[in-house]
N, CA, C and O atoms as a GROMACS GRO file, in nm:
protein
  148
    1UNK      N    1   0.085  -0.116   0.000
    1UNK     CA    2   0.000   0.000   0.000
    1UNK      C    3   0.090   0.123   0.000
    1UNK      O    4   0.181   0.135   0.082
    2UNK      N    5   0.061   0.221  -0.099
    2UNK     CA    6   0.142   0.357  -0.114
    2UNK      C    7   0.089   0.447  -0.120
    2UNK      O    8  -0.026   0.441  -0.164
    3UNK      N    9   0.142   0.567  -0.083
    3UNK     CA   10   0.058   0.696  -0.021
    3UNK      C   11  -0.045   0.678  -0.112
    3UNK      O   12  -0.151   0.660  -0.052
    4UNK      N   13  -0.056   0.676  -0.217
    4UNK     CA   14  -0.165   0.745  -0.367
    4UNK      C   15  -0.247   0.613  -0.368
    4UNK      O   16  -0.368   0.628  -0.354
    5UNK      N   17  -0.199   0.479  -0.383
    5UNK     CA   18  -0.240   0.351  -0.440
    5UNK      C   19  -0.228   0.248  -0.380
    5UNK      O   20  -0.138   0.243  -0.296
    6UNK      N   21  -0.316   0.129  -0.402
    6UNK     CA   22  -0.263  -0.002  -0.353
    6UNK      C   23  -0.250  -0.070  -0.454
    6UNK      O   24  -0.348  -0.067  -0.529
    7UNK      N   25  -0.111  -0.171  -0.507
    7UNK     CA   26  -0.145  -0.237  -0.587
    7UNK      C   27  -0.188  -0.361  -0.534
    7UNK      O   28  -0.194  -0.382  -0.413
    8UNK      N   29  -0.223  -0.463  -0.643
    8UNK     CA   30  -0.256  -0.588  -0.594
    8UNK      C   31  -0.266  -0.676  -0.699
    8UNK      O   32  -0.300  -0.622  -0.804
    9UNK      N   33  -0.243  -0.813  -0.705
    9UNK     CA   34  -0.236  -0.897  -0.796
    9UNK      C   35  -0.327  -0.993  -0.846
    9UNK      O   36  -0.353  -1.081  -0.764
   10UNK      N   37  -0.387  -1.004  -0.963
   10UNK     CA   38  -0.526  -1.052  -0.989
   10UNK      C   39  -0.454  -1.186  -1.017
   10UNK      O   40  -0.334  -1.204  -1.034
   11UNK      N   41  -0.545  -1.266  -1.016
   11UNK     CA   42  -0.534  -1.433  -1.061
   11UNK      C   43  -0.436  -1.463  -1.186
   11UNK      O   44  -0.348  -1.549  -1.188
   12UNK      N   45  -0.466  -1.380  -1.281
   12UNK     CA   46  -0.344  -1.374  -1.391
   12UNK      C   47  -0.221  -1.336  -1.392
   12UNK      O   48  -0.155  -1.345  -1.495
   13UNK      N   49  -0.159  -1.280  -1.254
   13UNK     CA   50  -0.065  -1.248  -1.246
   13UNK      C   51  -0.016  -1.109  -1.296
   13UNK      O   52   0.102  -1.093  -1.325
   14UNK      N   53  -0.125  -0.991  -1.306
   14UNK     CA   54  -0.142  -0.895  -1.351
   14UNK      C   55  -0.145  -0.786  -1.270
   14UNK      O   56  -0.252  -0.816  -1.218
   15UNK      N   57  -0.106  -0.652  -1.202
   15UNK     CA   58  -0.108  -0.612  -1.124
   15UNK      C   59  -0.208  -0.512  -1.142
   15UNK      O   60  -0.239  -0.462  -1.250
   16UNK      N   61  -0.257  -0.486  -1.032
   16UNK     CA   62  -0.415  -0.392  -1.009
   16UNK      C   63  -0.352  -0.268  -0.941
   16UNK      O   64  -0.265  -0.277  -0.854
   17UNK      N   65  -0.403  -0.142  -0.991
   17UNK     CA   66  -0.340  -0.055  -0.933
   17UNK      C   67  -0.491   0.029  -0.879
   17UNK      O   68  -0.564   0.091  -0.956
   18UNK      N   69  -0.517   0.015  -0.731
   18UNK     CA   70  -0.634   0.093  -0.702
   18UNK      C   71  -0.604   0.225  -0.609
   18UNK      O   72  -0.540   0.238  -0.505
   19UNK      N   73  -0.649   0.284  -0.660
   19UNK     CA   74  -0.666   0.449  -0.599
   19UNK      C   75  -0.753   0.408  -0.395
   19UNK      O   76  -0.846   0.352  -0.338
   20UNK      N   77  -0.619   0.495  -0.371
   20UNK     CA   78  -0.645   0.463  -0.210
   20UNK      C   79  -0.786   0.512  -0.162
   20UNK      O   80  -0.850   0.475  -0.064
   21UNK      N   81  -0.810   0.583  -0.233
   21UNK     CA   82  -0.961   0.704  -0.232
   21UNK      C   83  -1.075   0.572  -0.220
   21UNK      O   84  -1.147   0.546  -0.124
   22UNK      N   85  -1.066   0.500  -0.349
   22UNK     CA   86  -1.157   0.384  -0.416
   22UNK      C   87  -1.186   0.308  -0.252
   22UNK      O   88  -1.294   0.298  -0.195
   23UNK      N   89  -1.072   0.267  -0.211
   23UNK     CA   90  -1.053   0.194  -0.061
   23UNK      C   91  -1.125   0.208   0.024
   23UNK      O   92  -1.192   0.119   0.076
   24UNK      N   93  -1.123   0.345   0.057
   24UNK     CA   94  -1.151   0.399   0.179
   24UNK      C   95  -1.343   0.454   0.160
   24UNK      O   96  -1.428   0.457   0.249
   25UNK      N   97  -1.357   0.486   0.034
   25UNK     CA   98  -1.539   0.561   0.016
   25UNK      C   99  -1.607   0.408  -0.020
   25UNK      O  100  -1.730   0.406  -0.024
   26UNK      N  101  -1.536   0.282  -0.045
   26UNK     CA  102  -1.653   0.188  -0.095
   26UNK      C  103  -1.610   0.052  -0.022
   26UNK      O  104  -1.493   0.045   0.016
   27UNK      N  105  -1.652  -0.001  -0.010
   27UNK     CA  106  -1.725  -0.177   0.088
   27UNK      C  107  -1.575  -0.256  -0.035
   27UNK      O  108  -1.568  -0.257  -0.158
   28UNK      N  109  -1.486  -0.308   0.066
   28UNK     CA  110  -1.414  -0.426  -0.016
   28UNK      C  111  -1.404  -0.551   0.037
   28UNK      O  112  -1.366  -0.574   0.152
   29UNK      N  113  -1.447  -0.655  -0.065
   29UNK     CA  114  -1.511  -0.763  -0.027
   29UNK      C  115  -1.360  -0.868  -0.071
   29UNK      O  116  -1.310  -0.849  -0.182
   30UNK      N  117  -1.311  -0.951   0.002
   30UNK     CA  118  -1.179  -1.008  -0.011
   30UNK      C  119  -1.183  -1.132  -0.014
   30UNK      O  120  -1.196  -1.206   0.083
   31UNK      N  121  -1.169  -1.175  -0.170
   31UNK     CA  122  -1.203  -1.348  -0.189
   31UNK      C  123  -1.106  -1.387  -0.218
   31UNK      O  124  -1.047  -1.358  -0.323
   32UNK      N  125  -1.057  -1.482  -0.107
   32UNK     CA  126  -0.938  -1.546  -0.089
   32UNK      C  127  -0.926  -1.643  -0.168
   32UNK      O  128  -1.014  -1.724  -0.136
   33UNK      N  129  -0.853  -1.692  -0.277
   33UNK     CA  130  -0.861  -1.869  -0.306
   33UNK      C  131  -0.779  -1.962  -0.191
   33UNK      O  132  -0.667  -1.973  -0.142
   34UNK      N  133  -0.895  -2.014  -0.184
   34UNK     CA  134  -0.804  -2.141  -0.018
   34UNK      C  135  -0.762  -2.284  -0.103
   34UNK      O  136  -0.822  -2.322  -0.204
   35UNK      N  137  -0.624  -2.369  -0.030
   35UNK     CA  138  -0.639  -2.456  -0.102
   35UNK      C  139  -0.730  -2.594  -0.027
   35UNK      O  140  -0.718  -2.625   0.092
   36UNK      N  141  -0.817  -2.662  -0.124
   36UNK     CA  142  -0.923  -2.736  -0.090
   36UNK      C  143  -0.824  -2.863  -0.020
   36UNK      O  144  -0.848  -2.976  -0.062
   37UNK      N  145  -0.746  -2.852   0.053
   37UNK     CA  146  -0.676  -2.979   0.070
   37UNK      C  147  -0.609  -2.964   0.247
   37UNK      O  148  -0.543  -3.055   0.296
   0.00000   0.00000   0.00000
């Protein structure tokens, strides 16, 4: 997490760059993949 942004890494191995603003004004819902084992 950085002053401006958080990045974060989608399933593809792609990096997400979200505005810290986005974070903080809306509901984030955090779906973990678990391993089934």
């Amino acid at each position: 997490m950085g002053l401006r942004a958080t990045v974060a890494r989608s399933r593809d191995e792609e990096d997400l760059i979200i505005p810290n603003a986005m974070l903080v004004q809306n509901s984030v819902t955090n779906y973990t993949l678990r391993d089934p084992t």
